[in-house]
VEXRO-746199 format. One record per residue (C-alpha): x, y, z; residue in three letters. Coordinates in steps of 0.05 Angstrom, whole numbers, padded with zeros to 5 digits, always signed. Example, Ala and Ser with C-alpha at 12.3 -4.5 7.8 and 13.67 -1.06 7.14 Angstrom:
<nodes>
+00246-00090+00156ALA +00273-00021+00143SER 
</nodes>
This chain:
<nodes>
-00775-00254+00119UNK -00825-00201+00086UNK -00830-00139+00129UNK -00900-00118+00138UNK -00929-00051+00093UNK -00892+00007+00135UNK -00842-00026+00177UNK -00768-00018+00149UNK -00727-00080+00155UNK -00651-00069+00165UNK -00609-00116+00124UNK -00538-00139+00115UNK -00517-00113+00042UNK -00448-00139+00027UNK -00419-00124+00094UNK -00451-00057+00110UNK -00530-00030+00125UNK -00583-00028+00081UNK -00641-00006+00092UNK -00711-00034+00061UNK -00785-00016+00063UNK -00857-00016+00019UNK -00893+00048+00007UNK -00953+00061-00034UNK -00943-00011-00076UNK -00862+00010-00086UNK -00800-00015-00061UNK -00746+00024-00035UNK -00679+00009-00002UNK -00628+00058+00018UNK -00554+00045+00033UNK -00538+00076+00106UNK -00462+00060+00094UNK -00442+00036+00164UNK -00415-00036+00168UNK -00466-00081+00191UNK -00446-00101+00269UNK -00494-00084+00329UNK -00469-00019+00345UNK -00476+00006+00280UNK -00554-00018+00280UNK -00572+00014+00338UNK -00539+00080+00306UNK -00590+00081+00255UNK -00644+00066+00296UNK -00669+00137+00302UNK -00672+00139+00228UNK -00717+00076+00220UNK -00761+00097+00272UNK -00763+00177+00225UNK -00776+00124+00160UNK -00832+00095+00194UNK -00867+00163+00222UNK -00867+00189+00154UNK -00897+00119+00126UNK -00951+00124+00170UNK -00970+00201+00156UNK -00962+00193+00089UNK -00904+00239+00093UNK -00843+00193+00061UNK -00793+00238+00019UNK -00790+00187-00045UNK -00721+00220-00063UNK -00698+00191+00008UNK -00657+00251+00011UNK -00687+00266+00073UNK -00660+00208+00107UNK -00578+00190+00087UNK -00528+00197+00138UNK -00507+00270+00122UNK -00584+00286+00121UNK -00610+00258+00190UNK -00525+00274+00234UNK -00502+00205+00221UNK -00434+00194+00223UNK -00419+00154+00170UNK -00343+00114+00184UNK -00301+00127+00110UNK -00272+00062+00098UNK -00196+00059+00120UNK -00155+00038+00064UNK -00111-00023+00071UNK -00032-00010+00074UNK -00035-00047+00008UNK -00086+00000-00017UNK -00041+00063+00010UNK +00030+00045-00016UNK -00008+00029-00093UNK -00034+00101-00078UNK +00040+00129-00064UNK +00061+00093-00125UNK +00017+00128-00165UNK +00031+00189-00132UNK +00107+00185-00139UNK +00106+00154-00204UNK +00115+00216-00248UNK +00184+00233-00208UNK +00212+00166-00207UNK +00240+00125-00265UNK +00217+00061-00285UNK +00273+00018-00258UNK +00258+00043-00191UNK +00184+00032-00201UNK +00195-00036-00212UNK +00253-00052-00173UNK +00241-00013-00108UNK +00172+00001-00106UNK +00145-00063-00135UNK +00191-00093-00089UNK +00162-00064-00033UNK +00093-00081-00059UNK +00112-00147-00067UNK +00117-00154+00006UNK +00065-00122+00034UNK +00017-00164-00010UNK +00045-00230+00036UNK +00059-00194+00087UNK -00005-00221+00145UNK -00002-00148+00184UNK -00024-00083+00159UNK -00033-00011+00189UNK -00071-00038+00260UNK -00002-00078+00267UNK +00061-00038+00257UNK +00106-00089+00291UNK +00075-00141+00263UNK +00104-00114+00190UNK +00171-00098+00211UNK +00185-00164+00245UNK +00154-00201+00196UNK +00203-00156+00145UNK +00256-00180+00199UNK +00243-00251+00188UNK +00239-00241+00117UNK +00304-00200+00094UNK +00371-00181+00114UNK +00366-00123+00168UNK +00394-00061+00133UNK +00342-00083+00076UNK +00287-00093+00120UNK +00304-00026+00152UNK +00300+00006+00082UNK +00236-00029+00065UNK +00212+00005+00137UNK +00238+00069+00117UNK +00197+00079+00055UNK +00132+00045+00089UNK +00137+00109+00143UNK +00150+00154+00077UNK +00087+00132+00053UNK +00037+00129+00116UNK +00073+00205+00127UNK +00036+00222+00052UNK -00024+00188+00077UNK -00041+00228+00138UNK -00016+00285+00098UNK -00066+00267+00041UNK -00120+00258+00095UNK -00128+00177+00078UNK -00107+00161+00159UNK -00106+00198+00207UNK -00047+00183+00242UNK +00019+00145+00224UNK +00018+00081+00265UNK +00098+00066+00230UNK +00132+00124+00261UNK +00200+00109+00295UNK +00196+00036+00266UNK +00250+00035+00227UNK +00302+00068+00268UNK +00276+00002+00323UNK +00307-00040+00281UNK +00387-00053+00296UNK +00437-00084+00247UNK +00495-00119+00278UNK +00553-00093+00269UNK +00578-00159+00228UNK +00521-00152+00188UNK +00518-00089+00164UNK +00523-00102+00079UNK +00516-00031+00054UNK +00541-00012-00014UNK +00610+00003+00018UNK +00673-00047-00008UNK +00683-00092+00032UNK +00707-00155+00007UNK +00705-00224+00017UNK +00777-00271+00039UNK +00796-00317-00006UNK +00770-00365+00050UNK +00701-00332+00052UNK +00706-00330-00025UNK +00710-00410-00026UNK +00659-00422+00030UNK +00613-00389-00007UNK +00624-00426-00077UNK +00622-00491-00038UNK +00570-00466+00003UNK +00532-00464-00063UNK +00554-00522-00091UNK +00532-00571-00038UNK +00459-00543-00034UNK +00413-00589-00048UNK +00361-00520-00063UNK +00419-00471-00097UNK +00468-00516-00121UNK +00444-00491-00191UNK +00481-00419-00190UNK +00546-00451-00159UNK +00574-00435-00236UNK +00543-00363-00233UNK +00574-00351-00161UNK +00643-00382-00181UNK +00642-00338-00254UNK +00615-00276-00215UNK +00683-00284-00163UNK +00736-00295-00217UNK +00706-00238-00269UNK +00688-00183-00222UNK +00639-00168-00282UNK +00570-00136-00254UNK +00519-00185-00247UNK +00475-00156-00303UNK +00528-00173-00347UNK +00531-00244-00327UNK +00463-00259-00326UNK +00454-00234-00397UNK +00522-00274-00431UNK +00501-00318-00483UNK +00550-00374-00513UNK +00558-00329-00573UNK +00600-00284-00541UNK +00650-00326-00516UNK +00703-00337-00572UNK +00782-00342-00590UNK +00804-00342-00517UNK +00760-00276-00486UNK +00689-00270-00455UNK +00662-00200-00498UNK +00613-00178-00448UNK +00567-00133-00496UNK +00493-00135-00461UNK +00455-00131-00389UNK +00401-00159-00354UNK +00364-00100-00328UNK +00356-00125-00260UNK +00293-00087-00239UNK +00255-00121-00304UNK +00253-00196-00307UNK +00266-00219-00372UNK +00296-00157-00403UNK +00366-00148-00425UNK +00385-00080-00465UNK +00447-00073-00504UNK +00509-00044-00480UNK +00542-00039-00411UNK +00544+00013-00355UNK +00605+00051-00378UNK +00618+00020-00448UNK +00576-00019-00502UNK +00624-00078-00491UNK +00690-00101-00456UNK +00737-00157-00476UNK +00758-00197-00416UNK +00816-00263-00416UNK +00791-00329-00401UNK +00854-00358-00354UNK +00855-00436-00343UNK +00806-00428-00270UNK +00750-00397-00323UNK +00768-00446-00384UNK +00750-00503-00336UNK +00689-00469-00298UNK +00663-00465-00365UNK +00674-00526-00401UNK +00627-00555-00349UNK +00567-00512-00354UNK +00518-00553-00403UNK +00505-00518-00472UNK +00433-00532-00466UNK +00410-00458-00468UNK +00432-00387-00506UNK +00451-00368-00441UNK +00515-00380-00400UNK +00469-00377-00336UNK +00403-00392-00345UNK +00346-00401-00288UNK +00324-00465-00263UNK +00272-00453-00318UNK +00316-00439-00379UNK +00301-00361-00369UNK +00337-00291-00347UNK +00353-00308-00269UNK +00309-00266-00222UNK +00370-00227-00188UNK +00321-00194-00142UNK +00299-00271-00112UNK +00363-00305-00116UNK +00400-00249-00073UNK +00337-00246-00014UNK +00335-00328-00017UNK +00397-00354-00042UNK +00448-00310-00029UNK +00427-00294+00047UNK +00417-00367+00059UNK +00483-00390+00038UNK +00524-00344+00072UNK +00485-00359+00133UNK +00485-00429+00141UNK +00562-00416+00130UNK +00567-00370+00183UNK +00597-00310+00142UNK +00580-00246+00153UNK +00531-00208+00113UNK +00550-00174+00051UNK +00515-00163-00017UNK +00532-00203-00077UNK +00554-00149-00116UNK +00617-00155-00066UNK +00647-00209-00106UNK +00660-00159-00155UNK +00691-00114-00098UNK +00729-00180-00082UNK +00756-00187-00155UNK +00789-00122-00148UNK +00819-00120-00094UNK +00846-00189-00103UNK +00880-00169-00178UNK +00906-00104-00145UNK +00943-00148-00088UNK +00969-00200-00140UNK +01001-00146-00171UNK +00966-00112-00232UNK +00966-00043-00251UNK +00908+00005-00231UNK +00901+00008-00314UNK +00900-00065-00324UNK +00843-00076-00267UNK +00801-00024-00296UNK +00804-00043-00365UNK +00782-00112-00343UNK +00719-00091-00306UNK +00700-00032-00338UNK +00711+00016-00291UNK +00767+00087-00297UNK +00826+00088-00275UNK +00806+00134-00229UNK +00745+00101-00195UNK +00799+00045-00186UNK +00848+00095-00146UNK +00802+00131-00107UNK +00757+00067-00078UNK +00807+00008-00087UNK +00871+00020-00089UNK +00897+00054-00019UNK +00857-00002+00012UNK +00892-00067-00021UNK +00959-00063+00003UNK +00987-00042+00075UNK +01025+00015+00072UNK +01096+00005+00110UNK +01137+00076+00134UNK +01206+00067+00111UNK +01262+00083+00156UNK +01292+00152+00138UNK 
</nodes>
């Protein structure tokens, strides 16, 4: 409806106040900047009933400076950023420190959820069970962690003014049996073949069965075996020579952590695992799509739901390389043979594996 000459009409301008009013044949409309709800309405009523007085005296400052919030002691509510909003905004602000793996695998990871995540800041526990629900415990915890980190920076950066996340991580417990830190600890050889048969007979993951069963007889890192390509399998040895950088899908840089490549045996268990993989990509272990697998998805989906519906306790994938070694060292080979064959020193193999694959029996003296 058209408001009569000197009456201001208050109107709903994508979601907050506006008002509008004729004077002397022109049109003017100034944004008050409070969301438009009843309370907010009244709030500005003093100032409509100012508009109008000047109207009628012929008094009306055409600048309207006269009249916005900080003019006329109107409180006018800054917008609260959404947790979304405030972990892009640590991003950015952390982003000169941090390097780009991290960037992408950490904090995009972390954006990730929070974009399907349902609660934000006016639900803390909403967030950290829904993180529950979502990941393994220690991880969630993590993920918790760095969401406190970053509504900390907030307050500090004046954006909130309190941290509604404090104390939420350390509320969340991790069993005992589930605690999968980056600690060895391996799998049994029972656990080891639950898990590849685990695999195998899902009707959703049954697809990286070959990648679990390759990962547990190689101990190779699983950048390495998401990046092996048929051409690097020849006369009798797997020459790992490339990565998949896990933090960047798609990516895989030449090169290994410790060495630009390692030769490694095939024995008859690998000869047979691979002579029935299909040659039908470049790759020895494609996606479902024919690309670089997502490690990041197939560890939070497949991996955890595996091992759960087999009832073993919770331990990162990159165990099965933990498993490899400690298995070789118990069957018998050197400390220098082991290393050689995954790429680690002598040394690393001593100090971490070693002491902790064979009981240790006091002789009689």
């Amino acid at each position: 409806m058209k408001a009569s000459a000197g009456t201001v009409q208050t109107i709903n301008n994508n979601g907050r106040i506006a008002l509008r009013w004729t004077y002397q044949g022109r049109r003017f409309k100034l944004s008050v900047g409070l969301p438009f709800r009843p309370e907010s309405i009244k709030a500005v009523a003093g100032r409509i009933a100012q508009i109008e007085k000047d109207i009628a005296y012929g008094e009306l400052d055409t600048t309207l400076a006269k009249y916005k919030p900080q003019a006329v002691g109107v409180t006018v509510t800054p917008k609260v950023p959404s947790l979304q909003e405030l972990w892009d905004k640590y991003t950015e602000f952390r982003s000169p420190s941090l390097s780009p793996n991290t960037l992408i695998k950490v904090y995009g990871a972390v954006a990730a959820d929070l974009e399907r995540c349902p609660y934000g800041l006016d639900n803390p526990a909403g967030v950290r069970d829904w993180l529950v629900q979502k990941h393994p415990p220690d991880f969630a915890k993590r993920i918790m962690t760095r969401i406190n980190a970053c509504t900390r920076w907030a307050v500090q950066s004046g954006l909130i003014p309190t941290n509604p996340f404090v104390g939420m991580a350390a509320s969340i417990t991790i069993p005992k049996g589930e605690r999968g830190g980056d600690e060895i600890d391996p799998f049994t050889l029972d656990e080891r073949a639950a898990i590849i048969a685990g695999f195998e007979s899902s009707p959703y993951y049954r697809h990286y069965a070959p990648l679990v069963r390759f990962l547990f007889l190689t101990g190779c890192r699983p950048g390495e075996a998401l990046a092996l390509e048929w051409g690097h399998i020849t006369d009798g040895a797997i020459h790992f020579q490339q990565a998949s950088v896990i933090a960047k899908a798609n990516t895989i840089k030449p090169g290994l952590k410790t060495q630009s490549n390692r030769k490694f045996p095939i024995n008859r268990q690998l000869q047979e695992l691979l002579d029935n993989i299909p040659r039908v990509n470049k790759l020895v272990f494609p996606s479902p799509t024919g690309r670089i697998i997502d490690w990041t998805n197939f560890r939070a989906r497949a991996w955890v739901t595996v091992l759960k519906n087999a009832g073993i306790r919770f331990r990162k994938p990159y165990q099965t390389r933990h498993t490899f070694i400690t298995e070789a060292l118990r069957r018998g080979l050197s400390v220098q043979d082991v290393a050689k064959l995954v790429g680690n020193s002598p040394q690393v193999i001593y100090q971490h594996y070693a002491g902790a694959s064979r009981e240790l029996v006091v002789p009689e003296l």
